[in-house]
Each structure stands twice: as structure tokens, then as C-alpha cells.
N, C-alpha and C positions, 0 to 999 in steps of 0.2 A: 256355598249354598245360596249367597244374594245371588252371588253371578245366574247362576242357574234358575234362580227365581224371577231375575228379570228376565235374562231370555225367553223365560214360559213365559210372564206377560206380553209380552214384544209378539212369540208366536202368535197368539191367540187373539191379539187386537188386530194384528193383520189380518188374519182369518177369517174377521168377524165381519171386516170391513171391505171383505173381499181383493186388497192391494196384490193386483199378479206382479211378480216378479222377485216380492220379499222374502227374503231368507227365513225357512219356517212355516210360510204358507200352507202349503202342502205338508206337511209332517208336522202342524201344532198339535196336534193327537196323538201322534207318534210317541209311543213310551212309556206311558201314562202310570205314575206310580200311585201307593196311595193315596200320597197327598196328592196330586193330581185328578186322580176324578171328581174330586169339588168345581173342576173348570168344563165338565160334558156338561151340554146343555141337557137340560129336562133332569138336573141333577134334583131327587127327592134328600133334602135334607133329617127329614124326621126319621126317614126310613133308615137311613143314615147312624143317624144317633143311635135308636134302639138296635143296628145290628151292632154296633161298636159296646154300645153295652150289654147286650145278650154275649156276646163274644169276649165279655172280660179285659177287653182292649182300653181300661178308665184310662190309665195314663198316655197312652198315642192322644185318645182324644183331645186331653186337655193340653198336650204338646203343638196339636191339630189349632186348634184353640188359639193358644200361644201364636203359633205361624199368623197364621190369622190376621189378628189382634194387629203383629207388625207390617203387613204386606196390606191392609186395608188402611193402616196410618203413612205406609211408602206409597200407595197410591195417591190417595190424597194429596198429600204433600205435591208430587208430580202433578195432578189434578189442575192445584190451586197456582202453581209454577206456569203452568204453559195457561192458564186463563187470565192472567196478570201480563205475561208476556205478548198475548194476541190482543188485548183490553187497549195496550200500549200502543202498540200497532194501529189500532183501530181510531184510537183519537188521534193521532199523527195525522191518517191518513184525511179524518174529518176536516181536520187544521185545514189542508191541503187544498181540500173542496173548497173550502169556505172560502181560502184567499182567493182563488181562478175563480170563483163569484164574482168578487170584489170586481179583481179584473177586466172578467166579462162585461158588467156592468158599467164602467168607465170606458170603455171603449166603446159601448152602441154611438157614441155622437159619430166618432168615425167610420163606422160599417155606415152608418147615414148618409155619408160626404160621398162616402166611396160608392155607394149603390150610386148618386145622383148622377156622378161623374162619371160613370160608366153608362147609364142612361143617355146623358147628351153624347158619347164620341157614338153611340149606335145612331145616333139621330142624325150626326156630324155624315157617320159614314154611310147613311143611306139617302142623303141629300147631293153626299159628291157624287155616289154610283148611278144616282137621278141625274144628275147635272152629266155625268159623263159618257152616260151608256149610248147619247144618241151621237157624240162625235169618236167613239171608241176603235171604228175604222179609218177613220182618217188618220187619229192619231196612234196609229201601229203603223200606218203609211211615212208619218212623218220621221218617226223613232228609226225607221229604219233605215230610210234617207240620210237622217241625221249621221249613224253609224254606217253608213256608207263613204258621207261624206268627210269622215275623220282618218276611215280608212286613206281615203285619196291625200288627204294631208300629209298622214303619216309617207307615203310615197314621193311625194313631189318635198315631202322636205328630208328624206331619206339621203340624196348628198351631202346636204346640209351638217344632220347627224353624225353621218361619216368622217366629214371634214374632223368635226369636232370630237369625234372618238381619237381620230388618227393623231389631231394638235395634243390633248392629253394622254394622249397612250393606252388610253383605255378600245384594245384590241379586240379583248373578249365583247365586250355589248356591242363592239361594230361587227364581228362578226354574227353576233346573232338576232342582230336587226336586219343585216341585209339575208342570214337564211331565211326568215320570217316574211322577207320579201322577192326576193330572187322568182320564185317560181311565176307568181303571180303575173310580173315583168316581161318573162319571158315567154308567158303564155299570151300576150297583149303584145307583144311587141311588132307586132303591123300595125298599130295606132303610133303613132308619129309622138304624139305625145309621150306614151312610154317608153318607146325605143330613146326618145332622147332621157329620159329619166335613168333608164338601162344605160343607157353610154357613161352617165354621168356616174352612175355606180361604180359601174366597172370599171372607170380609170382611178377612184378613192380607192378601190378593194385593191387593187394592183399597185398602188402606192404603201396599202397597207402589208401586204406581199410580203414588198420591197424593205418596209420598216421591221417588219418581223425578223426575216433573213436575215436583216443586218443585226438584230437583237439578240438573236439567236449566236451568232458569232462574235458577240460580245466577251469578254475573259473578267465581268466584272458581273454578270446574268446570275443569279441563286437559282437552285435546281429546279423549284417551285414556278419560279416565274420562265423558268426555260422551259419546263412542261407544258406551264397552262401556254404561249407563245404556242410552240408544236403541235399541240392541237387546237389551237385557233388556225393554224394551217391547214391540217387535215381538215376542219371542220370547213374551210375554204373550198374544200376540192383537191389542194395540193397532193403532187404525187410521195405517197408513205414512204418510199424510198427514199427517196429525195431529203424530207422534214428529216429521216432517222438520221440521214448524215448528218446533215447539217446541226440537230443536235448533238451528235458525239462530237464534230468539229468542235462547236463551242465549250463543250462539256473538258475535249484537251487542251483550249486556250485559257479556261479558269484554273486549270489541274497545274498546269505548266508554271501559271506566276504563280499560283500557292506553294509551287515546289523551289522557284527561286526566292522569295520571301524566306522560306523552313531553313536555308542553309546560307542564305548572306548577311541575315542580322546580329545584330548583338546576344551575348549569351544574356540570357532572363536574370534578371532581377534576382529571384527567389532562390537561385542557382549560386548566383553570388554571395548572395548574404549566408546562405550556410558553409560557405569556404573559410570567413573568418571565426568560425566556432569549429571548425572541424577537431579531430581529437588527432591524436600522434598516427594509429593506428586506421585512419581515413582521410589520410592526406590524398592519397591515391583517387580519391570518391573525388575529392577536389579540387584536382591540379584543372590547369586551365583548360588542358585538351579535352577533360572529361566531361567538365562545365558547358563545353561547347557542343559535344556532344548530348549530353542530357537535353540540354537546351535544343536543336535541331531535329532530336526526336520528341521533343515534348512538342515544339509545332508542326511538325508531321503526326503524331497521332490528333491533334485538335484543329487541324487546319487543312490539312489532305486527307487522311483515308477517310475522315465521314463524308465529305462529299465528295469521292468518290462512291461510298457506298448508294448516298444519295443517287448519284448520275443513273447506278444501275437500278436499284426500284423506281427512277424517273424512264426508265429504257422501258422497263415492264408497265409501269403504268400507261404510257404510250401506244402497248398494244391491244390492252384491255376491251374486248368490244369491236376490235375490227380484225380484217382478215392481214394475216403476216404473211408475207414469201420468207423463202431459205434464206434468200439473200438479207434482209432484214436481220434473222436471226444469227447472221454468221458475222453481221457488223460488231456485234457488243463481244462477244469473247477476243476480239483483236483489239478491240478498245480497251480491256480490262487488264489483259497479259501486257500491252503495250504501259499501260501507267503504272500496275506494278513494277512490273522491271523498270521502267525510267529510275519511282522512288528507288526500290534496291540497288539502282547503278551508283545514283549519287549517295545513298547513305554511306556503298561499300567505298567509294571514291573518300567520303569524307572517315571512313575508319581506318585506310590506308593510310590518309594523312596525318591524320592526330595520335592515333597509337599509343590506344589507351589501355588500361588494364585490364584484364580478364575477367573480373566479378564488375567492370563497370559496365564492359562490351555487353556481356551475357543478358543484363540486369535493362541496355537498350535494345536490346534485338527482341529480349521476352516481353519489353512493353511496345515496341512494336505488333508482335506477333498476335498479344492479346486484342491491341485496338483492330486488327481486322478479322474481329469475329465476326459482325455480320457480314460484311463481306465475303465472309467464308461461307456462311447461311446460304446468300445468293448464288454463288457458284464456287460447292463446296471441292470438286475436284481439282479444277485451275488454281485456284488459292494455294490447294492443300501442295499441287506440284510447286509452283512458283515459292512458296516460303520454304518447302524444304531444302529446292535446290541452291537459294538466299542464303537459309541456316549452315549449310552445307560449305560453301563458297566463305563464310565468314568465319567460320572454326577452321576449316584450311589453313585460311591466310593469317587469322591469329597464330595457331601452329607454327606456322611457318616463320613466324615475326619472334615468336618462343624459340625457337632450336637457333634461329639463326644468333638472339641474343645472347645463346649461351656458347654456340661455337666458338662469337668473338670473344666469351669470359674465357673460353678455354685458350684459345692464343694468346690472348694478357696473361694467363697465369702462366703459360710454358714460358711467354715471353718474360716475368718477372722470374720464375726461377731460373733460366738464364745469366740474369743478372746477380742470383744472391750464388750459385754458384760458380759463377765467373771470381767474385768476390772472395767464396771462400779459396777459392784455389790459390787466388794472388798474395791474400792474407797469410796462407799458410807457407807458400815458396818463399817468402820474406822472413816469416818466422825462422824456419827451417826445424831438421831434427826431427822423427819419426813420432815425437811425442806428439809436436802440433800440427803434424799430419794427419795422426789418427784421430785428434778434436776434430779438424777441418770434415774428415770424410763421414764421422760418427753428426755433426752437421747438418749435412749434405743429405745425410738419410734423412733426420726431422725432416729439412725443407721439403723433400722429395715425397716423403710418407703423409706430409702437411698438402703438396701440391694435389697428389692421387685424390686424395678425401678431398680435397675441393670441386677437381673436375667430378666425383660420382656424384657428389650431393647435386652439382649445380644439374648433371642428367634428371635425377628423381625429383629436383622441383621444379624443373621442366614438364617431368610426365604429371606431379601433382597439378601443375598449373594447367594443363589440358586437361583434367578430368573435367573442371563445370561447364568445357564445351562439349566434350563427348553427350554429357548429359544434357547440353540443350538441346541437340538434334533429337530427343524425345524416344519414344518408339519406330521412327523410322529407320529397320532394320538393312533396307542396302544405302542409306547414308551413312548411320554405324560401321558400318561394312571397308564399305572406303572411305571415311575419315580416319579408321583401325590401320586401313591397307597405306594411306601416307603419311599415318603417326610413325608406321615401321619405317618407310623409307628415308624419313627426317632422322631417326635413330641411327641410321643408317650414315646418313651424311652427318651428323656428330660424331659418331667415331672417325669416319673417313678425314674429319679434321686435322684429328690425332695423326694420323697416318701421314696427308698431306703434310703437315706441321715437319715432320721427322724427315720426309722426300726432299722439302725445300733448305732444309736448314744444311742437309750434307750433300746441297747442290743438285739434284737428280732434276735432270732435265727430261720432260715437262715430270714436275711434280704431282702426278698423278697416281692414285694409287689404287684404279679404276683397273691397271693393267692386269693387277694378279688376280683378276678374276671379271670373267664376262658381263655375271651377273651386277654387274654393280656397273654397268656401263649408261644405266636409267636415272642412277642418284644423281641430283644435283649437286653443285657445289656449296658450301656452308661459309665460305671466308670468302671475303673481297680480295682481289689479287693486292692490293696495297697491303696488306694482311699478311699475305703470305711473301711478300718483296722486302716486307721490314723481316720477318722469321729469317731470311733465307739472306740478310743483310748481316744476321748476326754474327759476333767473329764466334772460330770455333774451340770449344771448353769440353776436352777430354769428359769430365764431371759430367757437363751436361747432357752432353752422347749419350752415357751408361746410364743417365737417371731417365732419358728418352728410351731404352731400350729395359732397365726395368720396370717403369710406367706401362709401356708393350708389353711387356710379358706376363702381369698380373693383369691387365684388361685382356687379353687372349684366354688367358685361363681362368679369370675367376670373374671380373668385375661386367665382362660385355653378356657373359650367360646370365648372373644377378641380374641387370639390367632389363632384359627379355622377361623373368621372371616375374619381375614385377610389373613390367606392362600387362601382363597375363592377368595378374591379381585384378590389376586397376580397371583394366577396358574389356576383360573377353564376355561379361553379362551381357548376355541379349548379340551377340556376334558368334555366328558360325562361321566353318571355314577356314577358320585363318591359322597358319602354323605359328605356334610362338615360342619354337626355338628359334637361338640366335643364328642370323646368315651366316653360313659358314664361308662365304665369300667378305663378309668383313673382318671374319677371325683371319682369314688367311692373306687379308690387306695389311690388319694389325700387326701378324707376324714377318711380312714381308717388308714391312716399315721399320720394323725393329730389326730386322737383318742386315737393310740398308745402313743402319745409323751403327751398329758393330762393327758391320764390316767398313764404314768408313774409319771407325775410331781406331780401328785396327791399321787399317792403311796406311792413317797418318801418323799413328804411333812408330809405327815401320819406319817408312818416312822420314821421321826426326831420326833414328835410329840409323837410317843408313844415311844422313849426313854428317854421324858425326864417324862413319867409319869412312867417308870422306874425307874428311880433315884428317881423319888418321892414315891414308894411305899417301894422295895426294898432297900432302906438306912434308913430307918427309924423302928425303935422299934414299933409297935404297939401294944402293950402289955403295954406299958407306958406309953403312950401318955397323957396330960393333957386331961380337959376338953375344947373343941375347942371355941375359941373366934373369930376366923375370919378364912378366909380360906389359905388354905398351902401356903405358899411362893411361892413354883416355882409355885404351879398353877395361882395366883395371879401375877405373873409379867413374867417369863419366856412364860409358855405358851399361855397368852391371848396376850404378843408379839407377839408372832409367828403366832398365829393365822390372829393377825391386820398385820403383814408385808404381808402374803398372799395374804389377799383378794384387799390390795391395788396392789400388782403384777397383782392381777386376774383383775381387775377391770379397769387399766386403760389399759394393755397393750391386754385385750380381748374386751378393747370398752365397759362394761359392769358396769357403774357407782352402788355403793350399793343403795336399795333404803331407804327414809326415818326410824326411829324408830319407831313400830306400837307402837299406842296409846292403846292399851289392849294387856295386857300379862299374858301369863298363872297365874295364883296365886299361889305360891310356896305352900300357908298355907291349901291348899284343901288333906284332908285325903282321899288318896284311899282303899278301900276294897280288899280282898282278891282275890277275882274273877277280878277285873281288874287289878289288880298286875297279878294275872297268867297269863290275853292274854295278858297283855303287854311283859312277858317274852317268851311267847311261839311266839309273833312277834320280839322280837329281835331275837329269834335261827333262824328263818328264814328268816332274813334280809341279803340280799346279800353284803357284806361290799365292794368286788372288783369289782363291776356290772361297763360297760360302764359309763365313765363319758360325760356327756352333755355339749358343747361348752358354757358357760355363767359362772359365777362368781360363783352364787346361788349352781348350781350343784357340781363342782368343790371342795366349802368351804365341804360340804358334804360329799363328797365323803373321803374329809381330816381325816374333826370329825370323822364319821363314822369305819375309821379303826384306828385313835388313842382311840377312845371311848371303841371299842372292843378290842384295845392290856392293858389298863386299867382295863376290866374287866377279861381277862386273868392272868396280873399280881396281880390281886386282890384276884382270887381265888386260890394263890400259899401262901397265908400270913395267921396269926392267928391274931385273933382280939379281944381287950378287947371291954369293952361298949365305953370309952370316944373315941378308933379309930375308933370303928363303925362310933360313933356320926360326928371325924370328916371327912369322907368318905363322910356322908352324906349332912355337908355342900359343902365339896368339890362338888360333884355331883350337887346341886343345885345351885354351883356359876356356873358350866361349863356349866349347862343348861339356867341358865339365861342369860347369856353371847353368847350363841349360839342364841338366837333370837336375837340379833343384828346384827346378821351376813346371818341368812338364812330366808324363808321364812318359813308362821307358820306351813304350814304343814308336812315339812323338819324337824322343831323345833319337832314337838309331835314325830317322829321317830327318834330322838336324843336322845329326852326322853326318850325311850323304854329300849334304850342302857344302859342310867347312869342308871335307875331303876333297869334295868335286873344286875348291877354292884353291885349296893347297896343293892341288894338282895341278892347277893354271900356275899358281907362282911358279912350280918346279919346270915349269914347261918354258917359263919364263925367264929362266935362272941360266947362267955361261955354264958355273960350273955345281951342279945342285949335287948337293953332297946333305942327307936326313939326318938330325940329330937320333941317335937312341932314344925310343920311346921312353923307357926306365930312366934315361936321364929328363926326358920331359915331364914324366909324371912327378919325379923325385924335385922339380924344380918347382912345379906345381903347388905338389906340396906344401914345400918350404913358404911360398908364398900367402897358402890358408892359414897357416901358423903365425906368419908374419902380422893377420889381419885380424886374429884370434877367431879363426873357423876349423871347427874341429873334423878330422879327416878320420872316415871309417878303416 
């Protein structure tokens, strides 16, 4: 109810007082309750009273009353508030007056002094205007003489000036004294006087020219001072052509010693000092090649690209205000791609040399790249090409410096297991006994299982190690493109290592393994030939053959698709295009690499095998031979050794366990006839003894027999034969065959067959008087002799 009670007074003083604009002005009437018509003007209070009490309203009244009583003691109060507060006010304000009295009054002596003195300079000034007004045309005569004749000073001592611009080098005030005077000169010059004034100039300005030009070609010139120079030329007259070369001249002879200073000094201070705190883990940050680098990029971003950036807003500034030709404008873009490229020749000449790490390389290319931001400002296309094709060219050659590091990890690791398998081999033919054979070979797999996981890991931190270059070349999607397109090809010649590795070591001349497939006729080579003359040096170890050939055969099948795989993963973001299955011209090099080193293990198993059926033919008499009771020594123990050492190499170390002994075996005692005696012989002449050998055990054993069966039948038809050597050829023959189906399969066996047959057919042909032992007595001999050796006969 106060709230409300002051508002109505608040209305109604406004209103009274006429204030437009206050809230309530217009509507202090507005509303107007009972108690409210006590505030209508021309309010009759008497009338008042008597109707409130003819109308029985005592109590309103004297509540009326009440109201009253307190809003006539809250005015007051207010009243006496704001009459106190303006009282205040008012004698302050008295104060105020009273002192600027004071004031005023101490100051007349000086308004005094100051009228006086203003009075005399009017008296002063109306005594000089008297004194002067009657010589006021002579002396505008004289003034202007005067400034004529300073002009003429200024002229006749204008060499003078020049001299002494030119002696201190101060270029700019000579040349804009003599524009200031030029015209002048040469509009007077049929006055002899001038013309010699003109002469005199003109050989200073030409001297000045001269000292410009040479200034300008200075490699010591700051850009500022090469500008303001260039346009003290132009401002000469000089041809703009002309000055713009002659600036860029200068501009590549500062550029040029700032670029050899960036790469011939010593590495910084500040580079060094944090090499000896570096931590285990950033040794790499700190090796010396990197220090040298940080350091030769850190004075190329603060020593070349800003002025270079400088040269080019000194290029533009240069044209600002005057008219350019084409030619003008087509000087500065050959100026700019020229000093790029310079720097990026020599950076990448200095990243070829020192060869440095991946997160160092990256970490100076990207703070190269950022210092030519304005640079890029100013001519953001040419920048944009030239860094890409830099960024481009630099992750290459890293790449490149990567695969090739690990191809040679991968020759050191074929080439150290070489040696642990050489080792085991020796170890264990010394031990002897199948016990420590099967350690030797059960070995041989760790090493070999150890070597595989080495060479894949060293591939995938090869591809980890090219990912933060992929990722430098940014959004530029056909650098991505083909930096993708020669990661593959690098992949490519890593394996081709492998392959080469297997070509050289079983002698294949040219060791190339480019042959088995066209497409691979583009990779380059990954091994230095010294590389592959020490592999292809090494003497040869059965073991290592087969662990070269199942190394091949798990990367054909499993490890070279992984590999693709995971490039897929790493690099295919933001690259289209690109296949990333594995070449199947590398699978088919891998495999043709591995067939090579089989089929030589096989040869020279052969090989050994048919010299000792050498010894067995050629040392012996056969003209004298008893009647055979069992079969030949060496072939009876030497050779069905060598036979049994094979197939367990083949067997466990190609995964290719022998199977069971079949339960039916040919009959030794079955008499063949004539007519199968001849295809049997007319299939041995055309039996391919050196045909592809087949990854598996079966094959392999095969392929051994096969060419010691035929160097046997060879040395057999070199001998003369009584009956009893025929005879024991012929046991011989029917032990190696029976012995050869424990080892091969039976259809392998019957073309083994073929062999000894077609062998025992030359001895017989060979024989005075060839007279066949009974089969049944041969097999019966045979027999006796499994028994002898505790081999049980089905």
C-alpha cells in the first residue's frame, strides 16, 4: 500500500508541475479509488465529511484520517529531506562564487598590465605599417629578387650537392635535387651558363647511374636499400627493364652467399648442447648427421626464405605507380622457381648425404615448409607446385634409403643363417647317429622359423617407418598417388632380394629374377652386386637350400599377400586407383626362386649320389668278381645312408613327413619278357632325369634317384662284364629298387624301375656270357639280407 501511495504522489506532482515525459503524467487521474479523490482538484472536503457520515461510512473515515495523518507526516519528512539537501547545495555553491571573487579581484593588476601591452604592440603596429606602406613596393621587388637569387644558387651549386650526395651515398636526396632541377636546366639551356651547369650535372647523375648499378649488384645490398637504389633509378629516367633485372641480378647474388653460409658452417650451438642431455630414446634427434641438418635448416628458414620473401614484395613494390610490360612481369616468377629450386637442390643434396632419420627428415622439411608461408602469400601457385614436387622427391628418396636398408638386413640375415646352418650340419655329421641329427634339423627349423620372423618384421617397419612421409605430403592427392605407386615398387624389389639371394647362391647366371615375369622388368635392384658375389661366394649347405626354399614357400603363400595387406591398411586414405593385391609377378619370381634352389639341392644330392656309384663301378674288377651273395657294400650302407639322410632333411624341414610302408610291393621274382623289357627301356631314354622338381619330399627323393640311377647306368655302360658281375649288378639293381619304394611313391617306384632295368640291360649287353640269376633266388637273397639288418619284410 506505500508502494502504491508513493507512486500516486510521484503521479500527481508530475502532473501538477506539468514534466512531459514522466511516467504517470498522463494517467495521475487514472483510477482513482476512494481514497484517491482527496487528490481531484476543487476537492470540497466538508461535503466530504457530511456525505461519509450521512452514508454511515464512521469507520472508512477515520481510517481515511489514519491514511492521512501518515502520508502528510511521509511528505513532510521528504519535504524537509530534499530542502536540506538543496540548502547544501546552495551554500557550496555560494562558497564557490565567493572564492572566483577573491580571484577575480587579485587579478585586475594583471588584466591592467595586459590591456597596456596590448595597447603599445597596436601603436608598435601602426607606426611599422606607417613607416612601411610608402616602401611596400620596392620591397616585394626586392623579396622576390632575393628568392630568385637563392634559386640561382641552389643551381650553380647543384654539382656541388651532387658531388657530395654521390661521396656519401646518399642517392635518394641526389636524385631529388637534380628532379627539382632538371627541367628548369634544360629549358634555359641556350644560355651558356646553364648549359654548362647541365653538363656538370649530368656527368654527377651518370656517375651516380654508375654507383647505383654497381650497388645494386652488390650480394651484401638488404632489400630495402636495393629498392629505395631501383627507384632512385627509375626516378632517373632509367629504363624499368633494365633496373627490374638488375635488381633480380642482385637480389641472386645475396640469395646465393646466404645459401652457401646455410650449408658450410658449423652445426649451432644450441643443437649441440642438447645432444649431450639427449635421452636413450632420442639419440636419433642427436646424432651428428641430424644436428647438421637441424642446424642448416634452421639457417635457411632465418637466413634465406625471408629475404627471399623480401626480394618479392621489393619486386612489387618496384612496380607500384608505374606502368609494367609483360616482360617485367615474367622476370620475377623465373627468379623465384630458380631460388627455390636452388634451396631444395642443395637441401636434398645435403639429405642424400647425411641420412638421417625419418621423424628428423620430416620434422626439417615441415619447418622448412612452414617458413615459406609468405612466400606462398605472394605466389601461392608456384610455391604450392615447387614444395610439393620437393616434398615429393624427399619421401621418395627416404623410401628408397628405407627398403634399400632392409634388403641389405635381409642379405646379412640369409647370410648369417648360412652360417648357423652350415654349423649345424657339421656339428651334427661329427656327432653322428639319427639321434643328433634330428636335434641338428629340429635346430635348423628354430634358426629358420627365427630367420622368416625377422626378414617380415624388418618389411612392416619399413612400411611403419614410411608412413610419417606419406603423411608429409599432406592432401596432395597425385603425390600420394605416386609416392603409393613407388612404395609398391620398393616392396617389390624387397622381395626380388629374396629371390635374387636364392638365384645367386645356386649360381644362376645372371641372377636375375626379373626373368619369370615381364612385369618386373621396371624394379630396380635392392642389393649391391658385392652383396650378392659374397651370397653367391658361399660354399653349398643342403640345410640351407631347403630352408631357402621353405622361406619361398611361406612368403608365396602367406607372408608376400600379409605384406600387401597391410600396406592397404597403412597408405590406401585419401589414394585412389591403386591395386593392392600382391604382384603376381613377384609371387611367381618367389616361386621360381624356390624351384631353382630345389632343384639345385636335388642335382647335387644326385650328384654326390652318383659318385659314389662311381667308386662303386669303376674300382672294381668285374671280370672277376665271385658269385654275388649279398649286395655291394657301398651300396648296402653308403648309399641307402645318403639316401635316408635326405629324405629326413626333406621331410621334416619341407613339413612333408614320409608316408607309411605299402603293404604290397612289387615281386622282385616276376620274369618280364622281351617286349616289356624294351618299353621299359625305350621309357627310360625318354625320361627326363633334370625336369622341375616339385615342392614335397616324394618328388624331390625322385628326382635324386633319378639322376644317380642314370649316372650308374652311364658308368655301367663304360665296364666289361663277366657272368658272376652281371649277376651281381643285378642284385645290386634289385636292392636299389626295392629300397626305393620305401622312399617314393609306387608310381615313382615303377619309373625307377625303368632306370635300373634299362642299367641291367646295358651290363647284360655288356656281359661275354650273360647268363640271369632267378628272380626268386634274388628276392630270397634280398630278403635274407633285411633280416640281416633287422628290417622287416612284408
Amino acid at each position: 500500500r506505500g508502494a502504491g501511495r508513493g507512486h500516486r504522489v510521484g503521479a500527481l506532482l508530475n502532473s501538477y508541475y506539468r514534466i512531459e515525459g514522466s511516467p504517470g503524467s498522463d494517467d495521475a487521474f487514472a483510477g482513482i479509488t476512494a481514497d484517491g479523490i482527496l487528490d481531484v482538484q476543487g476537492f470540497d472536503a466538508r461535503q466530504h465529511f457530511d456525505g461519509m457520515v450521512a452514508s454511515g461510512h464512521l469507520r472508512e473515515l477515520v481510517s481515511q484520517k489514519k491514511d492521512l495523518d501518515v502520508e502528510v507526516g511521509s511528505l513532510d519528512g521528504e519535504m524537509q529531506s530534499l530542502v536540506y539537501k538543496n540548502y547544501t547545495k546552495f551554500t557550496q555553491a555560494a562558497d564557490v562564487v565567493l572564492q572566483m571573487k577573491y580571484c577575480l579581484d587579485g587579478m585586475e593588476p594583471d588584466f591592467q598590465m595586459l590591456e597596456a601591452a596590448i595597447g603599445r604592440v597596436s601603436e608598435c603596429q601602426t607606426r611599422v605599417e606607417d613607416g612601411v606602406w610608402e616602401h611596400s613596393s620596392q620591397i616585394d621587388v626586392l623579396l622576390k629578387r632575393q628568392r630568385l637569387c637563392k634559386k640561382l644558387q641552389v643551381l650553380w651549386e647543384l654539382p656541388g650537392t651532387l658531388k657530395r650526395c654521390l661521396d656519401r651515398g646518399e642517392y635518394g636526396k641526389a636524385v631529388e635535387a637534380y628532379c627539382c632541377c632538371s627541367d628548369f636546366l634544360r629549358q634555359y639551356k641556350h644560355i651558356p651558363t646553364f648549359k654548362k651547369v647541365l653538363e656538370e650535372v649530368d656527368n654527377q647523375m651518370n656517375q651516380i647511374g654508375s654507383a647505383l648499378g654497381q650497388r645494386l649488384r652488390s650480394p651484401y645490398l638488404s632489400v630495402d636499400e636495393a629498392v629505395n637504389s631501383s627507384v632512385t633509378l627509375l626516378d632517373m629516367g632509367k629504363d624499368q627493364t633494365k633496373v627490374v633485372s638488375e635488381y633480380l641480378r642482385g637480389r641472386v647474388a645475396v640469395l646465393k652467399s646466404s645459401l652457401e653460409h646455410c650449408f658450410c658452417l658449423e652445426p649451432l650451438e644450441l643443437f649441440t648442447r642438447r645432444q649431450a642431455t639427449a635421452e636413450a630414446d632420442q639419440q636419433d634427434l642427436h646424432s651428428p648427421e641430424s644436428i647438421a641438418l637441424n642446424s642448416a635448416v634452421w639457417r635457411l628458414n632465418d637466413t634465406y626464405v625471408p629475404p627471399l620473401s623480401d626480394a618479392v614484395e621489393g619486386f612489387y613494390r618496384l612496380q607500384e605507380g608505374r606502368m609494367h610490360s609483360e616482360e617485367d612481369l615474367s622476370m620475377l616468377p623465373g627468379f623465384v622457381r630458380e631460388r627455390v629450386q636452388e634451396m631444395f637442390e642443395r637441401l636434398f643434396r645435403f639429405v642424400q648425404e647425411k641420412r638421417v632419420s625419418t621423424r628428423v627428415l620430416v620434422s626439417c622439411v615441415h619447418s622448412v615448409r612452414d617458413a615459406m608461408r609468405r612466400l606462398h602469400t605472394l605466389m601461392p601457385l608456384m610455391v604450392t607446385e615447387l614444395v610439393s614436387a620437393f616434398l615429393l622427391r624427399v619421401a621418395s628418396f627416404a623410401t628408397r634409403v628405407i627398403f634399400v636398408g632392409a634388403a641389405s638386413a635381409l642379405a646379412s640375415e640369409l647370410i648369417a643363417l648360412h652360417g648357423r646352418c652350415k654349423g649345424l650340419q657339421e656339428s651334427s655329421a661329427a656327432a653322428g647317429g639319427p639321434a643328433s641329427a634330428n636335434a641338428g634339423l629340429d635346430e635348423v627349423l628354430e634358426q629358420i622359423a627365427r630367420t622368416e620372423h625377422t626378414m617380415i618384421m624388418n618389411t612392416f617397419t619399413a612400411l611403419t617407418t614410411c608412413q610419417p612421409l606419406c603423411a608429409m605430403l599432406g592432401p596432395d592427392r597425385p603425390s600420394r598417388e605416386q609416392f603409393v605407386r613407388e612404395l609398391n615398387g620398393h616392396l617389390c624389389m624387397l622381395h626380388l632380394v629374396f629371390a635374387e639371394a636364392c638365384l645367386c647362391y645356386v649360381g644362376r647366371d645372371p641372377p636375375d629374377p626379373r626373368i619369370f615375369d615381364e612385369s618386373l622388368r621396371a624394379v630396380e635392384r635392392g642389393v649391391a652386386a658385392d652383396r650378392l658375389e659374397e651370397l653367391g661366394a658361399l660354399d653349398w649347405s643342403g640345410l640351407f637350400g631347403l630352408a631357402l626354399v621353405r622361406i619361398g614357400r611361406h612368403l608365396e603363400t602367406k607372408a608376400i599377400n600379409k605384406v600387401w595387406s597391410v600396406t592397404a591398411d597403412l597408405f590406401a586414405d585419401g589414394v585412389s586407383g591403386t591395386d593392392w593385391a600382391a604382384p603376381p609377378g613377384v609371387l611367381r619370381a618367389t616361386r621360381g626362386a624356390s624351384q631353382a634352389v630345389i632343384s639345385h639341392y636335388v642335382m647335387v644330392a644326385g650328384q654326390r649320389m652318383a659318385s659314389f656309384f662311381r667308386n662303386s663301378i669303376q674300382n672294381k674288377n668285374w671280370m672277376t668278381v665271385r658269385e654275388p651273395r649279398k649286395p655291394s657294400v657301398l651300396i648296402e650302407t653308403v648309399i641307402l645312408k645318403e639316401v635316408h639322410a635326405f629324405d629326413a632333411q626333406l621331410a621334416r624341414i619341407l613339413g612333408d613327413p614320409k608316408r607309411g610302408r605299402p603293404s604290397e610291393r612289387r615281386p622282385s621274382s616276376r620274369h618280364k619278357d622281351s617286349m616289356e623289357l624294351e618299353i621299359e627301356r625305350m621309357v627310360a631314354k625318354k625320361l627326363q632325369v633334370f625336369a622341375p622338381i616339385p615342392f614335397n619330399r616324394n618328388g624331390a627323393i625322385v628326382g635324386i634317384l633319378k639322376i644317380a640311377f642314370k649316372a650308374l647306368f652311364e658308368y655301367i655302360r663304360e665296364e666289361t662284364f663277366a657272368k658272376f658281375g652281371m649277376q651281381q649288378i643285378q642284385v645290386d639293381c634289385a636292392f636299389l629298387a626295392d629300397a626305393a619304394r620305401d622312399f617314393v611313391e609306387a608310381e615313382d617306384a615303377n619309373l625307377l624301375d625303368s632306370l635300373l632295368d634299362e642299367a641291367l640291360s646295358c651290363a647284360s649287353m655288356r656281359c661275354k656270357g650273360p647268363v640271369l640269376m632267378d628272380p626268386a633266388a634274388v628276392h630270397d637273397l634280398i630278403a635274407g639280407r633285411k633280416e640281416h639288418r633287422g628290417i622287416e619284410q612284408p
